[in-house]
N, C-alpha and C positions, 0 to 999 in steps of 0.2 A: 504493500500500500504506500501510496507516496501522500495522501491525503483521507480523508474519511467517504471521501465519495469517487477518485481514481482506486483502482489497483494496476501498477503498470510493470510488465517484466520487461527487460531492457536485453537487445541484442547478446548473442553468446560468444563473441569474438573473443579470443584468448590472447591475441594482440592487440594492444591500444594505445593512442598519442597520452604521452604523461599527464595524469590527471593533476599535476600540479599546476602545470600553466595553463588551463583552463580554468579551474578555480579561481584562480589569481587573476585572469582575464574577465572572471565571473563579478569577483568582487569590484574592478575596478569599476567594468559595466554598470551597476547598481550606484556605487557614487558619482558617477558621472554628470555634469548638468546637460542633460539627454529626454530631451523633451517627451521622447518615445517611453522610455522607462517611467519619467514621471508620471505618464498616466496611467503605468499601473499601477502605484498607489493611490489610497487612501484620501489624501491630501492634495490629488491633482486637482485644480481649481479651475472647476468647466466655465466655458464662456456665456453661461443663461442661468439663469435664477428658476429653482422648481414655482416658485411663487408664479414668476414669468408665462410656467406651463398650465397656470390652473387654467384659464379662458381655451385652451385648447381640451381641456380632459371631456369634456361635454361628448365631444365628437367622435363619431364611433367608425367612420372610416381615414382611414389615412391611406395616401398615393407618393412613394419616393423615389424618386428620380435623382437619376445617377448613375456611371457605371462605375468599375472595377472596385475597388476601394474603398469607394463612397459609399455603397449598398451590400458588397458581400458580406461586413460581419455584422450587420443590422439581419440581411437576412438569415444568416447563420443562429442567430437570437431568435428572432422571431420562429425560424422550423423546430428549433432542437426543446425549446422552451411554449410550444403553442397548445398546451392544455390548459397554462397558467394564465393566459392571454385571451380577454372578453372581447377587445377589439379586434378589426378588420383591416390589414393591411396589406399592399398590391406594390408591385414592384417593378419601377419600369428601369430595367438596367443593358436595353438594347434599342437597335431601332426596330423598333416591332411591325412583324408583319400583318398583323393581327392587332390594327390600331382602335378595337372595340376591349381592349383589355384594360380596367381599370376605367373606362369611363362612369364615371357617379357625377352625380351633384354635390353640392352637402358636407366637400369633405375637406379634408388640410391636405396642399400637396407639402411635400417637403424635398427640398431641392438642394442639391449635393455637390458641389465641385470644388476641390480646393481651389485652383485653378480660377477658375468662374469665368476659362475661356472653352470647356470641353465640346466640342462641336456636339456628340450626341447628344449628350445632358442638354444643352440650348434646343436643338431641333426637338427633342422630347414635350420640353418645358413649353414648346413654342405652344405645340400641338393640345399640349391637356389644360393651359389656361386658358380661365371664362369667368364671369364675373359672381358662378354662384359658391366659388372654392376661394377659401383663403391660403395663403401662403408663406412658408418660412424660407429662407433661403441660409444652406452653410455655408460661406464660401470667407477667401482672406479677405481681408480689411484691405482692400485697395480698389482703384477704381476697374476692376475686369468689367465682364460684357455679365456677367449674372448679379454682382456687384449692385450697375447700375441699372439694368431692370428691375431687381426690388427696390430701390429708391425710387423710378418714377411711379411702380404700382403700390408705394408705401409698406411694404410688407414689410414682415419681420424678419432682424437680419441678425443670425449666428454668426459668430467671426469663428474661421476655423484658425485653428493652432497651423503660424505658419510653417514651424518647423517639424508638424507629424508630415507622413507621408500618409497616401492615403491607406495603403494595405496595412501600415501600424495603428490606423487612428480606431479600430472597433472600441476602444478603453476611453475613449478622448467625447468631445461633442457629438461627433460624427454617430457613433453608436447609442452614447448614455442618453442625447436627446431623446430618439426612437424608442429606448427600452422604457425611460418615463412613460411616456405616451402610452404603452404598452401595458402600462399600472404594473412595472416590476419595481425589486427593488434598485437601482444604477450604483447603490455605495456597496453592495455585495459583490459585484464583479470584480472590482480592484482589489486584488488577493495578494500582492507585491507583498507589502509590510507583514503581513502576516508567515507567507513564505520563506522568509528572507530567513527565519529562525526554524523552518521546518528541516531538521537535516536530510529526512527520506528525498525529500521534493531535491532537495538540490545536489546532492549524488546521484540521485535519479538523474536529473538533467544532468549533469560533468559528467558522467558516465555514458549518457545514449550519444552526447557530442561526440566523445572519445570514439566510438564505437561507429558511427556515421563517416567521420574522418577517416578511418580504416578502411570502408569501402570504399570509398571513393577512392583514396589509393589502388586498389584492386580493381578499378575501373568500372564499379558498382553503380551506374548515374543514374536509372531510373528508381523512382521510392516509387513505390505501388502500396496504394491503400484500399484494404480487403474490407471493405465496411459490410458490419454486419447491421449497419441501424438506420432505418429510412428517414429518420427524424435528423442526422446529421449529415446528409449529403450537402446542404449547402457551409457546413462548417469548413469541411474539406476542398469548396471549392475555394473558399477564402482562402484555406491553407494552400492551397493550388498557387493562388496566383502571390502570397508571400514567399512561400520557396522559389519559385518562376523566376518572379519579378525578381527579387533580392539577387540570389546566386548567381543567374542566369546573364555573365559576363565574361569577357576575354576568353571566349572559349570553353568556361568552365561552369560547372553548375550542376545540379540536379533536375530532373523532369519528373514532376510529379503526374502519376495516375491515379485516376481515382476509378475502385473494380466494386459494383456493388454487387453484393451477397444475401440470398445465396442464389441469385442469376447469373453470377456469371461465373459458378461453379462448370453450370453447364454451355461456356462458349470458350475463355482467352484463358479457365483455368488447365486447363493442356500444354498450354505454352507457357505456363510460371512454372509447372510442374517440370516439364521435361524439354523447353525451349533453350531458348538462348538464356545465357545465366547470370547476365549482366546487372538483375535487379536486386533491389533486396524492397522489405516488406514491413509495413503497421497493419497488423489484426486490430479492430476495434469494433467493442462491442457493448450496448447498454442495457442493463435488465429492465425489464419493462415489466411492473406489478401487476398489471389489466391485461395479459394478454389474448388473443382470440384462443378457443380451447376446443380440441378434437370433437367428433360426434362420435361417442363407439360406437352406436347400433351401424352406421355405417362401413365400421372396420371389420376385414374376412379376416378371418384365424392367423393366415400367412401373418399380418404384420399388425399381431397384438401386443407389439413392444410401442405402438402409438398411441393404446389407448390409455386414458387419464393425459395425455399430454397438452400443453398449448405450445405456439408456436415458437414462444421465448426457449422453452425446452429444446424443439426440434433444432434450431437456428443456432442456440447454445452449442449445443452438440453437435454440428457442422462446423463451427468454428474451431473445438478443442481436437477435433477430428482431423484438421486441416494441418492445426500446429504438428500434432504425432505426426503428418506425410511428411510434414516443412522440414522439421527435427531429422527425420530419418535418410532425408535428400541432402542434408548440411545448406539448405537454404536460409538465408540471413532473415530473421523478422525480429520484431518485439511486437507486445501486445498491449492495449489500453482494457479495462473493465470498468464501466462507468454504473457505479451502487447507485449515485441519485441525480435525478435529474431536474438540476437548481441553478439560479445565478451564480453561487460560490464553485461550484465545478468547472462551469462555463468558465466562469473570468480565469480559473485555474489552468484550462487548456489552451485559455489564448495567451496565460503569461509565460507557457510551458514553450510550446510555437512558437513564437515573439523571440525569450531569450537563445532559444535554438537554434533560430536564424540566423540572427545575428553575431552569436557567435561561431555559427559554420563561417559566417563572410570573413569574419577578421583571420580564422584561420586559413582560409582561401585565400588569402591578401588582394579581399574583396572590398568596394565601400557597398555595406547591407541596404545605403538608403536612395540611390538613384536607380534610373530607369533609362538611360540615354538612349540606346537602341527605339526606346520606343517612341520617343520625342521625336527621332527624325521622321518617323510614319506621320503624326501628325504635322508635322513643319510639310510635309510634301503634300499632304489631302488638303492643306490649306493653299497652296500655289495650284494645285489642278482645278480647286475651284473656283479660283478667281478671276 
């Protein structure tokens, strides 16, 4: 157990980068004045007042626009945590072809760019404003193009923190605004302060660094994620495009998949099994208390080891099923078991991610927080259109 609500088993690698200078790297990470760290504490000092949010709680749908960053670990909250959640929210995080998606009356959009010059984000915003929806907008304190659209329609204007990025900022405005709205609680996510004295949590983490490091010397670059939980598919995508985006320079990096389970037992799992052996793997898997549960009277004789079962059982046991092949092939994994499913886990998985990242980059002799490659795309779709 690295927490009361993780239990996580870490890679079996017998060889691994000295866990002293990561530690030591760990520690300095955390003092740092590192705008990203700060907001996974406690104390990080969001740019809106909950008082600010009462005249918004009324309303019971919400529409956010944005892509990459802006919206994946909003909606990674919103999937992994949507029992606890009375409200309704829609997500426009492409340019949708299907532009009857998310059309209401009635509602708050909430509008996402650091930047506040992101061509999609604009043409989205363009498309779903009308005069019966009120509106917030994140963006920096400067004058951009999303900036000065909510000052002429007077909307409400979040200043984003100039210095998160946006794949870091789930902990920051970007996120904790939405999760209010949401009637969670936003001071339970920020787990920093607390973890910082957990020792499981942070040998946990020096250790799975250590062990990731090792592949990738072994020329290990794709991480394939074996999700066994339909509620955290969008966690992962966020986790997607932070490993991507971060690593993903001079050549070097990781590519993250994401394999949900247990369908794709039966398609690409043949090729983790006995393919190319480039990968290595996170099992991840959450109990689920309410699961759907067998019908016996429909079950023949043959296969009375399913009856009393639900699904959480079955799916359970495809997973421990999988590790015994993994183990037995010397295929590299670790695993995550998520006991509950709450703010305090949540925040814990993205402070787990978050510092993992980042410090793969610095051993990479990476910078964890730019994106240049992807700048040039946009600098060119702005000259083709003009």
């Amino acid at each position: 157990m690295i927490s009361t609500g993780i239990e996580f088993k870490n890679f079996e690698n017998k060889k691994k980068t000295p866990i002293f200078k990561i530690k030591q790297t760990l520690k300095l990470l955390i003092k740092e004045n590192n705008e990203v760290i700060k907001s996974l504490k406690k104390n990080y000092k969001d740019s809106f007042s909950k008082k600010s949010l009462k005249k918004y709680k009324k309303f019971k749908y919400f529409r956010i626009i944005g892509m990459g960053g802006s919206t994946l670990g909003t909606q990674a909250i919103y999937q992994f945590l949507k029992k606890k959640i009375k409200k309704d929210f829609v997500f426009i995080d492409n340019l949708q072809a299907n532009t009857n998606i998310g059309k209401k009356n009635n509602c708050i959009n909430i509008i996402v760019s650091k930047s506040g010059n992101t061509i999609e984000t604009i043409a989205n915003t363009n498309f779903y404003l009308n005069n019966s929806n009120q509106n917030i907008f994140i963006t920096e304190n400067n004058k951009n193009h999303l900036f000065l659209l909510a000052k002429k329609l007077k909307s409400e204007i979040i200043h984003h923190n100039n210095f998160i990025g946006g794949r870091y900022s789930v902990l920051s405005e970007v996120g904790m605004l939405p999760a209010d709205l949401m009637g969670l609680d936003s001071s339970k996510f920020r787990q920093l302060n607390l973890l910082i004295n957990n020792k499981k949590f942070f040998n946990s983490l020096i250790s799975n660094v250590s062990s990731i490091i090792q592949l990738i010397k072994k020329k290990k670059f794709n991480s394939i994620i074996i999700n066994y939980d339909e509620k955290s598919e969008n966690l992962f995508k966020w986790y997607q495009q932070l490993i991507a985006e971060s690593l993903g320079k001079k050549k070097k990096g990781l590519l993250p998949v994401i394999s949900t389970m247990p369908k794709d037992n039966h398609s690409v799992m043949q090729f983790y099994l006995d393919g190319l052996q480039n990968n290595f793997f996170t099992f991840f898997y959450v109990k689920e208390t309410n699961s759907k549960k067998i019908q016996n009277k429909y079950i023949l004789p043959s296969l009375n080891f399913l009856k009393n079962k639900n699904f959480s059982n079955i799916i359970h046991a495809q997973k421990r099923a999988t590790e015994v092949i993994f183990k037995k092939k010397n295929i590299p994994f670790r695993s995550f078991e998520i006991k509950k499913r709450d703010e305090k886990t949540l925040g814990e998985l993205f402070c787990f991610f978050i510092l993992e990242t980042i410090l793969l980059g610095k051993f990479l002799n990476l910078n964890p927080y730019d994106q240049p490659a992807v700048e040039l795309i946009k600098q060119e779709t702005k000259k083709i259109l003009i």
